[in-house]
C-alpha positions in Angstrom: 0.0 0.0 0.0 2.8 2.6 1.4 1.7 6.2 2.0 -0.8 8.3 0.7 0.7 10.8 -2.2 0.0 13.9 0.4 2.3 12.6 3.3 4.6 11.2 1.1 5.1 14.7 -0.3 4.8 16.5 3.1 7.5 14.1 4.4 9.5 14.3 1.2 9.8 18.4 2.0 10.1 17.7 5.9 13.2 15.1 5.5 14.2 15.1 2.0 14.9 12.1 0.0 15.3 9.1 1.2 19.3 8.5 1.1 22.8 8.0 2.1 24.9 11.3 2.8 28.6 10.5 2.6 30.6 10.8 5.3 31.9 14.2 5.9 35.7 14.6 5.1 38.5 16.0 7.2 39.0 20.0 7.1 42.3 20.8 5.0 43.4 23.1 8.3 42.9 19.9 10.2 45.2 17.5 7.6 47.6 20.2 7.5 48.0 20.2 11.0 48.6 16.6 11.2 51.3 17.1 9.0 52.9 19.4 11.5 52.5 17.8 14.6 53.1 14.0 13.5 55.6 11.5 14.9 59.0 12.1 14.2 57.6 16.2 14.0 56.6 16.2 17.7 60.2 15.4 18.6 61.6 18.2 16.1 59.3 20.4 17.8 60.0 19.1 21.3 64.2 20.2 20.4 63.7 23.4 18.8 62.1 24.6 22.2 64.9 23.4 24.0 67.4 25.1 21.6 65.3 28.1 22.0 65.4 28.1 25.9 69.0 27.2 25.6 69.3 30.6 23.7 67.3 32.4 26.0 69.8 31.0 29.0 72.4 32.4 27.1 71.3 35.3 26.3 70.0 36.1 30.0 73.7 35.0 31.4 75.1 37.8 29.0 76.7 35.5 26.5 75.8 37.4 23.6 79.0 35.5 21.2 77.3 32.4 20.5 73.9 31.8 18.8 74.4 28.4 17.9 71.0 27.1 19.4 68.9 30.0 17.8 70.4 28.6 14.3 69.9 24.9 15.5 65.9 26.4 16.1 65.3 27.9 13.2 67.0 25.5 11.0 64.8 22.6 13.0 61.3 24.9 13.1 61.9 25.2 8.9 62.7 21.1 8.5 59.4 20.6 10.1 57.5 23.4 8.7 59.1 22.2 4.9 58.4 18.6 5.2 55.1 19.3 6.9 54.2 21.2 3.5 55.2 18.6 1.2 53.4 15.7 3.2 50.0 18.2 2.7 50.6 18.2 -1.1 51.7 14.4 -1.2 48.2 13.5 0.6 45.7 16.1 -1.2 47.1 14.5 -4.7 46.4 11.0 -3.5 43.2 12.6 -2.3 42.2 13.6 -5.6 43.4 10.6 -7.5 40.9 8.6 -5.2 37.9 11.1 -5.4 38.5 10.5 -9.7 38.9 6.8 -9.2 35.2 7.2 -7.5 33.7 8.8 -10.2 34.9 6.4 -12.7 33.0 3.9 -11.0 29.4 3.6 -12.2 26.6 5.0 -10.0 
């Protein structure tokens, strides 16, 4: 039997049609991030704070000849920040190759 044409058009407007959403995908702020803060980058991170506190010691005792650990930092900070960029590109082109492997496929 199923419904009468009325409700089924009230309903239709209410709800919409009957079907699957896919799943929402991660924000690009969110993969980029990822990038940034993974494994090995954590521990890159985790050193270049040290070399800059290790600066800051320095500079506070009034050894102003040797800034070795700001260079060490900076050169650290702009590994992670580089790699972290190319990872991003890496994974939004395997990304894209998979969304056009998807619509290749009959619906």
């Amino acid at each position: 039997q199923g419904l009468a044409e009325a409700v089924a058009a009230e309903r239709l407007l209410r709800d919409g049609p009957n079907e699957l959403r896919p799943p929402r995908g991660t924000p690009e702020c969110v993969k980029f991030g990822r990038q940034l803060a993974g494994g090995l980058q954590c521990l890159m991170w985790v050193a270049a704070a040290i070399c800059l506190i290790a600066y800051g010691v320095q500079e506070g005792e009034g050894d102003r000849g040797s800034s070795d650990n700001l260079y060490l930092a900076i050169a650290l900070i702009a590994v992670v920040v580089v790699t972290g960029c190319f990872g991003y590109y890496q994974e939004f082109k395997s990304t894209n190759i998979i969304a056009s492997f998807k619509n290749l496929v009959p619906q």
